[in-house]
C-alpha positions in Angstrom: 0.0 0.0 0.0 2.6 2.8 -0.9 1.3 6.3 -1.9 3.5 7.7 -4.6 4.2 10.8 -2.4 5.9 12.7 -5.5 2.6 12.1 -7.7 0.2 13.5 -5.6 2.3 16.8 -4.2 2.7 17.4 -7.7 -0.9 16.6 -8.5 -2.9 19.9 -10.4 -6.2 18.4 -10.1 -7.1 20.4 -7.5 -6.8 23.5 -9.4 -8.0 22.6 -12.2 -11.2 21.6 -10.3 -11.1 25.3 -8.8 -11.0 26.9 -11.9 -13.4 25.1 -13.9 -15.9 26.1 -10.8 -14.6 30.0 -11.5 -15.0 32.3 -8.7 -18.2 31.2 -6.9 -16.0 28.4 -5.3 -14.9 31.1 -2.7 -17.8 33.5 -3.1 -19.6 31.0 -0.5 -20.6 32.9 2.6 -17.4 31.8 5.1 -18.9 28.8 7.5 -18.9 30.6 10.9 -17.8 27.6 12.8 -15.8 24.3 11.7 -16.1 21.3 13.4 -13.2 18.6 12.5 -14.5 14.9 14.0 -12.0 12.4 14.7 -12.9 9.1 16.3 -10.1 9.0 18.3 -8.2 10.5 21.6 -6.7 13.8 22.3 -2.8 13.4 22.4 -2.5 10.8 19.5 -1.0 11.5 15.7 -5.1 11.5 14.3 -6.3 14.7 16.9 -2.7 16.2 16.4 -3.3 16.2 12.9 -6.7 17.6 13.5 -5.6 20.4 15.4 -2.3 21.5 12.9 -4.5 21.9 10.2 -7.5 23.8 12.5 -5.2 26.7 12.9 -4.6 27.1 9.1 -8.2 26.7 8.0 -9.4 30.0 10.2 -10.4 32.7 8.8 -10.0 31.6 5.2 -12.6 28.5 5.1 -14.1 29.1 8.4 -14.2 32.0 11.5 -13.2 29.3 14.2 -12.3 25.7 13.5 -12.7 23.2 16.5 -11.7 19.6 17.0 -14.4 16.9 18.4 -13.0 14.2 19.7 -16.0 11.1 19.4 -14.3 7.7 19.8 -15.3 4.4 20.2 -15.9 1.0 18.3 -12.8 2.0 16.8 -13.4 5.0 15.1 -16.7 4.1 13.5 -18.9 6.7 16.0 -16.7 9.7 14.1 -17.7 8.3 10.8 -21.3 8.1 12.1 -21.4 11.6 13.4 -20.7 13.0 9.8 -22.9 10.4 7.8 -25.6 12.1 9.5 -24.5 16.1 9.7 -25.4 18.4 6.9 -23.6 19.0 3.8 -22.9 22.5 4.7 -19.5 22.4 4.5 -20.0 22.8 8.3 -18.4 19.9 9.7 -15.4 17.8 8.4 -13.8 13.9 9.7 -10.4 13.1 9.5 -9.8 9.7 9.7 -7.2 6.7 9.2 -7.6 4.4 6.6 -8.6 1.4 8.2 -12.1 2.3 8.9 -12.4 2.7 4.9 -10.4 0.3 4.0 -10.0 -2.5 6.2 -13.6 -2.5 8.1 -15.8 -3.6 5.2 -13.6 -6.7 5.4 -14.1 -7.6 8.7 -17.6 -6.1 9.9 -20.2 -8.3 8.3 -22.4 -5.1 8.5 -20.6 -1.8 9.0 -23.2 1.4 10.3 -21.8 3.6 7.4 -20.8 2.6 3.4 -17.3 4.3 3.2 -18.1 5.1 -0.7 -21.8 6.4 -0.7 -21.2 7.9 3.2 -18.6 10.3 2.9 -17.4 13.3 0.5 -13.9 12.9 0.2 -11.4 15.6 0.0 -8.0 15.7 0.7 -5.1 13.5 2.1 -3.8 15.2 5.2 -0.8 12.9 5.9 1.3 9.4 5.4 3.5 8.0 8.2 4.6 4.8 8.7 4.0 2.2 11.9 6.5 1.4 14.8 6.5 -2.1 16.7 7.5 -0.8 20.3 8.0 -3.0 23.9 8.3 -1.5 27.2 9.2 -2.5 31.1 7.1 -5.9 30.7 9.5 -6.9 28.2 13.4 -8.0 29.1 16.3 -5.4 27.9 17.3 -8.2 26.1 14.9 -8.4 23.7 16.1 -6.1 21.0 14.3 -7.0 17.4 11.5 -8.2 16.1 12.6 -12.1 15.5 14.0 -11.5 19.7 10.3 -10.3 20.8 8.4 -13.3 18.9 11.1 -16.2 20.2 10.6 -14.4 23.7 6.8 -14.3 23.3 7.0 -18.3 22.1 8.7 -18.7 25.4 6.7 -16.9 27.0 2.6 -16.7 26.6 1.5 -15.0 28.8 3.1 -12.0 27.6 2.5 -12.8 24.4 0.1 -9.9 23.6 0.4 -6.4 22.3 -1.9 -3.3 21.9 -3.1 -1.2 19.2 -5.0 2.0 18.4 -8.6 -0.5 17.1 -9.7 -3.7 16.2 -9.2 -4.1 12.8 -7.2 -1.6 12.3 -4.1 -1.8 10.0 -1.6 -2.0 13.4 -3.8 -4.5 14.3 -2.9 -6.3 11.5 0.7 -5.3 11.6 1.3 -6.9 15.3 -1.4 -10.2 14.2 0.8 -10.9 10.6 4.0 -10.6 13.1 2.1 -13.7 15.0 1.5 -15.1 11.8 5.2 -15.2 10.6 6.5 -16.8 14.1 3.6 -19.7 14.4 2.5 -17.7 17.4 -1.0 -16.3 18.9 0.4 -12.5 19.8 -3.0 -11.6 22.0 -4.2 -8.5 20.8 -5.8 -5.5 23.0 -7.8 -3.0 21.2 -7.8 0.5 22.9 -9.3 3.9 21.8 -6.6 5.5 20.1 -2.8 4.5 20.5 -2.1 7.0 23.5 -4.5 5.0 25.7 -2.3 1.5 24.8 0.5 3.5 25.3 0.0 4.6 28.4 -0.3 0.8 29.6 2.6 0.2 27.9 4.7 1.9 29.8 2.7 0.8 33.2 3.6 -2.6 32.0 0.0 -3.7 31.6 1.0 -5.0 28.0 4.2 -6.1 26.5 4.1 -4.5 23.1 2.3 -1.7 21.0 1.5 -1.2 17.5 0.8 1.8 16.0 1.9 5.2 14.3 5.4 6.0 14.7 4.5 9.6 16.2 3.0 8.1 18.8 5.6 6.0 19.8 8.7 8.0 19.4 7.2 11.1 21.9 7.4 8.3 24.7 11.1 7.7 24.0 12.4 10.2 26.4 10.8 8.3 29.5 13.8 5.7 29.1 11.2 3.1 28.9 9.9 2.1 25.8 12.5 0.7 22.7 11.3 0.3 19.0 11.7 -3.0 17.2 10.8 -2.4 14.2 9.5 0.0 11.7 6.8 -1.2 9.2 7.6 1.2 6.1 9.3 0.1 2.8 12.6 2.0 3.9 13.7 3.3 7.2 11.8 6.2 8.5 13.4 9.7 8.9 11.6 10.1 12.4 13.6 6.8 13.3 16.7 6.3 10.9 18.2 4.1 13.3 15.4 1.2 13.8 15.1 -1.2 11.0 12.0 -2.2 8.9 10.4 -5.0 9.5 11.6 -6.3 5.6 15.3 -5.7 7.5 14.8 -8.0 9.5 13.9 -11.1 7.6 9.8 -10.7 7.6 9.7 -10.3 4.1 5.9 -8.7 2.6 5.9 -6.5 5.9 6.2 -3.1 4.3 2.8 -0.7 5.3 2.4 2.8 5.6 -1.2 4.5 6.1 -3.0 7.7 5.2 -4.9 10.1 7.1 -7.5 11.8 5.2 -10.4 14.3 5.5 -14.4 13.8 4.3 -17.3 16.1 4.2 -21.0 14.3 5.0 -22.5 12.7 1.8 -23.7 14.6 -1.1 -21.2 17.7 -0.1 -21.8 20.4 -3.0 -19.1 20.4 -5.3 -18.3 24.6 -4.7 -17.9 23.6 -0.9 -15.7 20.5 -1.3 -13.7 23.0 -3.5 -12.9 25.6 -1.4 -12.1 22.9 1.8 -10.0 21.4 -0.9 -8.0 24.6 -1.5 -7.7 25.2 2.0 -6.8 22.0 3.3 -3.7 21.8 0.4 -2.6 25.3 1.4 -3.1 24.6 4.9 -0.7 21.3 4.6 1.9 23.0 2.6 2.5 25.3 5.3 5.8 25.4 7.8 4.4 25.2 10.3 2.0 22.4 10.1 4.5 20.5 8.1 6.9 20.7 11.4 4.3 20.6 13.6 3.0 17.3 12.1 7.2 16.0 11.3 7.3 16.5 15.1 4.7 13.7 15.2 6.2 11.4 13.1 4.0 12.4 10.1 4.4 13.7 6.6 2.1 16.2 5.5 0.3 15.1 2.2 -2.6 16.6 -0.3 -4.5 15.6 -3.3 -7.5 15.7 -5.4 -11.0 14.9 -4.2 -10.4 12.0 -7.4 -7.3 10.8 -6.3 -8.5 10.3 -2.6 -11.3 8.5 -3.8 -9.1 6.3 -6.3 -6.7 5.1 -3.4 -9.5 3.9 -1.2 -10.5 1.8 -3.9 -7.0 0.7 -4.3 -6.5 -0.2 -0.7 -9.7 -2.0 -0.5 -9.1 -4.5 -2.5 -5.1 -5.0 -1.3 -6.6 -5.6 2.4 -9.2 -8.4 1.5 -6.5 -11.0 0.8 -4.9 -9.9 3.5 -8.0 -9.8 5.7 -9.1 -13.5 4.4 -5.5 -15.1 5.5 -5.8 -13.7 8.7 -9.2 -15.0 10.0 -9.9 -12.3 11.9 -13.9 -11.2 12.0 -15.0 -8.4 14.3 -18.4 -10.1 14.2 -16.8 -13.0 15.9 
């Protein structure tokens, strides 16, 4: 599932799009208040994300933009929440790409359609995923191949936590399993800061999930990164190796944040976000801001978006199938 970062920053669909709507696009009365919806906690890469681009989007697009964080059953109350607002250009999700992508494999009946519900309109952001232990684990155990022959040996700390069921660090930490013969018991938690947090309490041996969320725990002394799970080393960790590094071979996944507007969004509205969301992500500020979180800032088209959910859709139900995991279970 690798983006081809260079095609989509250099992407001019979106103004294209602009100028074939002519000036009316932005003649819109300014929306008074934003709201962004994310389905998951404060403190993690998906409400930091949020709140970056927030700052940019007022007063161009909106007065005041605020972040609402509604999360539970893994990020599928957010998704909810803007199904059902108005298409006023009023309210705005940001959310991974597992609820899109990865859901409709697992859920037998999911409360949204992620094609028919949702607007899209921009990527906000790519990062890759760290593998990361912490005090339950010995200071011995110092890669990947070392935490699943210590996990073998050792089952009842043979777990690890992510950010949701069915999510793609789910997946991540459950493929890792796959490749050792092992069960690695999995603990779903409402956002990666939450699993985190037990992490380091020693509640759970291992995490899953975005870098950025990961690497801001490093300073405690406490927590050590096994692996990373992108095609190449990442910049935010240069000196942790890939998963592929270490002999899993197929274990290269990044993932995509992205924003939506409710369904049937009006073309001149989805335009001018559009606009504002790619000038609000090619700013310094929320490019650092988001670089200090372990993510890279990332627009494109309302088509392209649309496109790569497609795309990833159809990667993740082999995936999915060889797996066995249901959330209907």
């Amino acid at each position: 599932m690798t983006i081809s970062r260079r095609h989509l920053i250099q992407s001019t669909g979106a103004g294209a799009l602009l100028a074939m709507l002519g000036e009316r696009a932005f003649a819109q009365a300014q929306i008074e208040t934003l709201k962004i919806i994310t389905g998951f906690a404060a403190g993690g890469t998906s409400d930091t994300t949020c709140r970056r681009v927030a700052t940019r989007l007022s007063p161009d697009y909106a007065k005041t933009a605020v972040v609402e964080n509604r999360t539970g059953a893994g990020g599928q109350i957010a998704i909810q929440y803007v199904k059902g607002a108005p298409a006023d250009g009023a309210t705005m999700l940001q959310t991974p790409t597992s609820m899109l992508t990865i859901y409709p494999h697992i859920y037998k009946k999911l409360p949204y359609d992620p094609q028919a519900d949702l607007t899209p309109v921009s990527l906000g952001c790519v990062f890759d995923f760290g593998f990361a232990v912490g005090p339950a684990v010995p200071l011995g155990v110092k890669t990947v191949p070392d935490f699943l022959a210590w996990a073998k040996a050792n089952p009842l700390g043979a777990n690890f936590g992510s950010p949701a069921a069915g999510s793609t660090p789910h997946f991540v930490g459950a493929l890792l399993g796959k490749s050792a013969g092992i069960e690695l018991k999995h603990a779903a938690y409402r956002g990666t800061q939450p699993a985190m947090l037990d992490l380091l309490g020693g509640q759970i041996s291992a995490v899953s999930g975005p870098i950025g969320d990961i690497t801001q725990h490093l300073p405690t002394g406490k927590v050590r990164i096994l692996g990373v799970s992108g095609a190449k080393r990442s910049r935010f960790a240069p000196d942790v190796p890939t998963l592929t590094e270490q002999g899993l071979k197929d274990m290269a996944y990044s993932e995509w944040f992205a924003f939506f507007l409710p369904p049937k969004a009006p073309q001149d509205v989805v335009a001018r976000l559009n606009a504002g969301l790619k000038s609000a992500l090619a700013s310094k500020d929320v490019i650092d801001g988001l670089n200090g979180f372990g993510l890279e800032a990332l627009s494109s088209t309302p088509a392209e978006l649309s496109a790569l959910i497609k795309k990833d859709t159809a990667m993740w139900a082999p995936i999915v199938k060889s797996i066995g995991f249901t959330a209907d279970a």
